[in-house]
C-alpha positions as CSV (number, residue, x, y, z in Angstrom):
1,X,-2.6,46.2,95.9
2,X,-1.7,42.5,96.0
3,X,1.6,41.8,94.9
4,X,2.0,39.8,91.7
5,X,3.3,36.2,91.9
6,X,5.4,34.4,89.2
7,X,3.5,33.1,86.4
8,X,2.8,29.3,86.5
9,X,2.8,27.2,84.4
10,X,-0.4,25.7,82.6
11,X,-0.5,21.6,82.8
12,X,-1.5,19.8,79.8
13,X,-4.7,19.1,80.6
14,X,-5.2,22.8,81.7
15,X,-3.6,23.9,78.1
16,X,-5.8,20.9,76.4
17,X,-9.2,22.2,78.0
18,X,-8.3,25.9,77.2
19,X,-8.2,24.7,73.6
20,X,-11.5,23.1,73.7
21,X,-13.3,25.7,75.1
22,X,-12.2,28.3,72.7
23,X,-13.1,26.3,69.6
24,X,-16.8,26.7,71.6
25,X,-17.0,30.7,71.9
26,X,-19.6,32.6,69.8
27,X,-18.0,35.3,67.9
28,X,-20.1,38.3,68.9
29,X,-20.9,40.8,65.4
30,X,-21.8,44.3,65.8
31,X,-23.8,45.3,62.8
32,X,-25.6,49.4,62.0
33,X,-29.7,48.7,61.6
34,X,-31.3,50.5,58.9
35,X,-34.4,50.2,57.1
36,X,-33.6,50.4,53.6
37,X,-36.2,52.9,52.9
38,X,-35.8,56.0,51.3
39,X,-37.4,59.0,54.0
40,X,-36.8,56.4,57.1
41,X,-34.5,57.3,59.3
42,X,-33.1,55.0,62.4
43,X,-31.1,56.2,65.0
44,X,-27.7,55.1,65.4
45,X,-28.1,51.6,66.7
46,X,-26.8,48.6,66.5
47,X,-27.5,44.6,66.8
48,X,-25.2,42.2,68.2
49,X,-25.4,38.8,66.1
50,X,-23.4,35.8,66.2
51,X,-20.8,35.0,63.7
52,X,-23.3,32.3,62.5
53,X,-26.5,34.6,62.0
54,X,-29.1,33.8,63.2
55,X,-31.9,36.6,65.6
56,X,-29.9,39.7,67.1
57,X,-28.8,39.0,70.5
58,X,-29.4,42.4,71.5
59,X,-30.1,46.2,70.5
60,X,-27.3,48.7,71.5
61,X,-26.1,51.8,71.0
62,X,-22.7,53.1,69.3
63,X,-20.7,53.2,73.0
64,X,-21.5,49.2,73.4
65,X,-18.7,47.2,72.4
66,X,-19.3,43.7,72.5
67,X,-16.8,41.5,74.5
68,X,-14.4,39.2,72.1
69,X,-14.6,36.0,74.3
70,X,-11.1,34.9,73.1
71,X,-9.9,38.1,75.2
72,X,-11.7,37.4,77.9
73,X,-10.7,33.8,78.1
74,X,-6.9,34.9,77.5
75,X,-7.6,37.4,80.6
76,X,-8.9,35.1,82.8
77,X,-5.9,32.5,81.8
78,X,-3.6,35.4,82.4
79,X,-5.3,36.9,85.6
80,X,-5.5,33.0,87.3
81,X,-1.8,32.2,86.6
82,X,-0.3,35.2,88.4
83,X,-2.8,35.4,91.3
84,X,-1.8,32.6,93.2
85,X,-4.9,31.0,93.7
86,X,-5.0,27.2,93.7
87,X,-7.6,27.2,90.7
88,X,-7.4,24.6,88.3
89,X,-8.2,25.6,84.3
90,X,-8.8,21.9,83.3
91,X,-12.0,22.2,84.8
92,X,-13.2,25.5,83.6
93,X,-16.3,25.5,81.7
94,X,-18.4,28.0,79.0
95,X,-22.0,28.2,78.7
96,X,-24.6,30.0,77.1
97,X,-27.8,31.7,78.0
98,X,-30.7,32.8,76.7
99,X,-29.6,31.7,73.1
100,X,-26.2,33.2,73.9
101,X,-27.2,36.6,74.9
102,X,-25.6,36.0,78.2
103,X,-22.1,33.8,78.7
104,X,-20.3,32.9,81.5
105,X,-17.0,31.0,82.1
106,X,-16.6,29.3,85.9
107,X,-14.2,27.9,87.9
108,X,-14.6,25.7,90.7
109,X,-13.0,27.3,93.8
110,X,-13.7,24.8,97.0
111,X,-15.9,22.8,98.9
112,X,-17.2,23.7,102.3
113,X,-18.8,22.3,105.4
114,X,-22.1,23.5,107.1
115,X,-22.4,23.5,110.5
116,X,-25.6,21.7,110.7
117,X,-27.1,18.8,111.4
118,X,-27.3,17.3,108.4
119,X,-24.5,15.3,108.1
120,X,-21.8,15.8,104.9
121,X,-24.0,19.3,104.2
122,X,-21.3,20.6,101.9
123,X,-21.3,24.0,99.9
124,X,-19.2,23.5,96.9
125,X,-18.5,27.1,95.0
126,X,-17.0,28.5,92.0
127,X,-15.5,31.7,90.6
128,X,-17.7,32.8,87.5
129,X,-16.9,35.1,85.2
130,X,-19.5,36.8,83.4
131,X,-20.7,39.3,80.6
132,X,-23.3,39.7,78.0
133,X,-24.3,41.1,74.5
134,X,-28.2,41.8,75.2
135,X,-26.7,45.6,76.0
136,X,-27.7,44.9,79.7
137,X,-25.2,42.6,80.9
138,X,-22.1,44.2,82.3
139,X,-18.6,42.3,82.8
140,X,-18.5,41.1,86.3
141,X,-16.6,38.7,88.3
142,X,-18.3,36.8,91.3
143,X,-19.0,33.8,93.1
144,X,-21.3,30.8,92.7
145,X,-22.5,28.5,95.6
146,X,-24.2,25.1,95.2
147,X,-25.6,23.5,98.2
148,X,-24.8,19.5,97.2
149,X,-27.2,17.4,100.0
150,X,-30.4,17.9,98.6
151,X,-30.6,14.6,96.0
152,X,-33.4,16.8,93.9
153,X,-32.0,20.1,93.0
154,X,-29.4,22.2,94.8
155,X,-29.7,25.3,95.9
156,X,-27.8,27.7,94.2
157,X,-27.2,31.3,95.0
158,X,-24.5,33.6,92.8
159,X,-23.4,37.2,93.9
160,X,-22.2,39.9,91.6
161,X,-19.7,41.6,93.1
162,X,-18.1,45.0,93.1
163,X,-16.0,43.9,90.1
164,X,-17.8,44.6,87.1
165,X,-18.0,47.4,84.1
166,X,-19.9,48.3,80.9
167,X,-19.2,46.6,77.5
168,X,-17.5,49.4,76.2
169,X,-13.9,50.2,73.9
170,X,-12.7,51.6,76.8
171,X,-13.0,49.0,79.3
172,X,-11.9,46.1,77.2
173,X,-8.4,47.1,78.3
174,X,-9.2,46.2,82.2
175,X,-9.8,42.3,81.1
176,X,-6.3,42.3,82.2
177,X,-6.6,43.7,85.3
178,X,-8.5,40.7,87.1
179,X,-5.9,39.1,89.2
180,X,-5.8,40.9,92.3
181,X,-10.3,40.8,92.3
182,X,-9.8,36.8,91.8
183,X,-8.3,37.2,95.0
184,X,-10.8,39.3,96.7
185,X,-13.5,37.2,95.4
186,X,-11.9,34.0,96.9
187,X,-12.1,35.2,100.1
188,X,-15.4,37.0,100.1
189,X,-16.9,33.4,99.1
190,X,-14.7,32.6,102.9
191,X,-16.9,35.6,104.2
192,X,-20.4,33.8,103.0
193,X,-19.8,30.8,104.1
194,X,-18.5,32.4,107.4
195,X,-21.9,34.0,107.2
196,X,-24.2,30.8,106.7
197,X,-22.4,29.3,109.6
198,X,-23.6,31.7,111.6
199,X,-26.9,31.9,110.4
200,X,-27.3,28.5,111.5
201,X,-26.8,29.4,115.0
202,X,-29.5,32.1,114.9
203,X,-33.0,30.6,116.0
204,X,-36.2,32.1,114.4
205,X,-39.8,32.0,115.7
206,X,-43.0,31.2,113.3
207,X,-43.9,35.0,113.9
208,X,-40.1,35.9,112.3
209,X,-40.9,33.4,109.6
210,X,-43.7,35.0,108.7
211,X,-42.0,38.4,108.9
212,X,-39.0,37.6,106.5
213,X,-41.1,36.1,104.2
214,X,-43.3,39.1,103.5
215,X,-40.5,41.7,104.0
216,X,-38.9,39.8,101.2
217,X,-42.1,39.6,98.7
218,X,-42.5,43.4,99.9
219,X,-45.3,43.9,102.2
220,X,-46.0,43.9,106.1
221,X,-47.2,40.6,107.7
222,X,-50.3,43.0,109.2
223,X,-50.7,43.5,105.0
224,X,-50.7,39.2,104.3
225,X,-54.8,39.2,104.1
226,X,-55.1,42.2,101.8
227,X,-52.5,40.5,98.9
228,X,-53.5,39.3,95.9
229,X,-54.4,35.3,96.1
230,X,-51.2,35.1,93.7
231,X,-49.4,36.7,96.1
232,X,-50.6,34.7,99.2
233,X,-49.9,31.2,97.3
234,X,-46.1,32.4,97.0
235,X,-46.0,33.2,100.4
236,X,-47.7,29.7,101.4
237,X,-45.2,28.2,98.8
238,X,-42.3,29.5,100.4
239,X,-43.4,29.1,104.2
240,X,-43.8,25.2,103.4
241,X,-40.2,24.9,101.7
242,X,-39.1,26.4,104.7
243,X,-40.8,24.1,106.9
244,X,-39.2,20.8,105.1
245,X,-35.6,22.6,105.6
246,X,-36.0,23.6,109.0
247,X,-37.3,19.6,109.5
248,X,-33.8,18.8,108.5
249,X,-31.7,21.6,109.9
250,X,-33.7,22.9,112.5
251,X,-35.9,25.8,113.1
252,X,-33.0,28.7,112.3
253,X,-32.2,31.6,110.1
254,X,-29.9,29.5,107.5
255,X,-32.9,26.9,107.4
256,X,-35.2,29.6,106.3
257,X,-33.0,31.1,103.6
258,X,-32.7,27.0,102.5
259,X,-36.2,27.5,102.2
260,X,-36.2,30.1,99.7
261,X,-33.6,29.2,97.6
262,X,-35.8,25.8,97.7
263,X,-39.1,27.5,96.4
264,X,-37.0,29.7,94.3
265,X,-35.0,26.2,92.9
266,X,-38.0,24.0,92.5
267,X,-40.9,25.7,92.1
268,X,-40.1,28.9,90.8
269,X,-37.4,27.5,88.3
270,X,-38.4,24.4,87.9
271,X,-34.9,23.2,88.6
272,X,-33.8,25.2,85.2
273,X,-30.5,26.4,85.8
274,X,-31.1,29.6,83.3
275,X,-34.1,30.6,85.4
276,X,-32.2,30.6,88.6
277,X,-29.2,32.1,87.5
278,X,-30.9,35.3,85.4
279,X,-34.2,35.8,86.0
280,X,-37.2,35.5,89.2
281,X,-35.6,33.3,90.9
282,X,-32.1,34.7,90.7
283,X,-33.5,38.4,92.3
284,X,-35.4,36.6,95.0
285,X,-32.3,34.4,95.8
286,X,-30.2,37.8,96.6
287,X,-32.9,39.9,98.3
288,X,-32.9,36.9,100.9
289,X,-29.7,36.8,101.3
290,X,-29.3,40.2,102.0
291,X,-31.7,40.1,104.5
292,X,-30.1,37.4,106.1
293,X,-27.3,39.3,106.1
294,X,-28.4,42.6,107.4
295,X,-29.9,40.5,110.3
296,X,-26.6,39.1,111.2
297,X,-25.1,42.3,110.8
């Protein structure tokens, strides 16, 4: 267990931001659905609205208790005071998803250096704080990576980690406990970056491109002919975003995950941030990255 440091305190501008942002938070409304017809019953369900009406954000059940974002801003004020952490809450930020089913807060952490060739190829990440009233979305804590060279549209990769728990009454309590997982999350962000570095170093044939690409849409490469044509236009999609990145930072592992998060950025997302972050192109983004991973590993 990380030992506590002394609260700090909050500089104007951090106090004056603060303000701001919680005059932006949706206030989430649980409300029982019924029919209003005599003989129809519903089961015990529920919709999450927002204060201002509008369609449910979600259907849940009587356990789900939606998050009250002034908490969870007060426990992430609270949590980055006494962690130590050189974060600064003038520059936090709130944003909506998916008509504000999904909400996250993030921090900016650092900036890091590549090693490639590429010169000024700079990571800059962010701690993001997340959670949801669609009844799917969990609280969780995590990092968030942008890659800053490319002039049309970043790659961007965020990781879930182990720090996360059902919208429940009985973990709205824990809010609190999120100093010493800022603190673990900081320096796993360290270990991915540590991680890309290497990658970089690792050289990959055409034959191991063509093997990471269908081991991540699924299939064998002896299995490529037999896909659908869909199927065989994502992998050609993908093999030629890879190509461009490895023509900038060389025929290597961390070039071909650049060329994922590439297809997955621009083609598949369209450069929409939403799309990247929650849906196709946010599960393809991870599943390469694990496999980059498990092959330095």
């Amino acid at each position: 267990m990380t030992t506590l440091t002394n609260e700090r305190q909050l500089t104007f501008e951090e106090q004056m931001n603060l303000t701001n942002v919680r005059e932006q938070l949706l206030q989430p409304k649980k409300l029982r659905l019924n029919t209003g017809l005599e003989g129809f019953d519903v089961p015990d369900t529920y919709g999450i609205f927002k204060h201002t009406g509008g369609n449910a954000l979600g259907v849940v059940g009587s356990v789900f208790e939606p998050t009250n974002l002034h908490n969870f801003l007060d426990a992430i004020e609270y949590s980055v005071k006494n962690s130590g952490a050189n974060l600064d809450l003038s520059k936090l930020t709130y944003k909506e998803y998916q008509e504000g089913a999904k909400v996250l807060f993030r921090i900016p952490l650092r900036e890091y250096f590549i090693e490639t060739p590429m010169k000024g190829d700079t990571l800059e990440t962010s701690l993001e704080f997340r959670t949801g009233f669609d009844g799917m979305t969990k609280i969780s804590l995590g990092f968030y990576s942008l890659r800053l060279w490319c002039s049309n549209g970043a790659k961007n990769w965020q990781k879930d980690v182990d720090v996360s728990m059902k919208n429940t009454a009985n973990n709205q309590h824990k809010l609190l406990a999120m100093t010493n997982e800022i603190i673990k999350v900081s320096k796993m962000t360290e270990l991915h970056v540590q991680m890309l570095n290497e990658a970089v170093k690792v050289k990959v044939t055409d034959a191991k491109v063509q093997e990471f690409i269908c081991n991540l849409l699924g299939f064998k490469p002896a299995e490529l002919n037999e896909r659908s044509t869909r199927t065989r236009n994502i992998f050609d999609a993908i093999n030629a975003s890879a190509a461009i990145e490895m023509s900038n930072t060389g025929k290597n592992l961390f070039s071909l995950l650049q060329g994922v998060t590439r297809y997955t950025t621009h083609d598949l997302a369209k450069g929409d941030e939403e799309a990247i972050l929650y849906n196709r192109a946010s599960v393809i983004n991870r599943d390469a990255h694990q496999l980059v991973f498990a092959e330095l590993n």
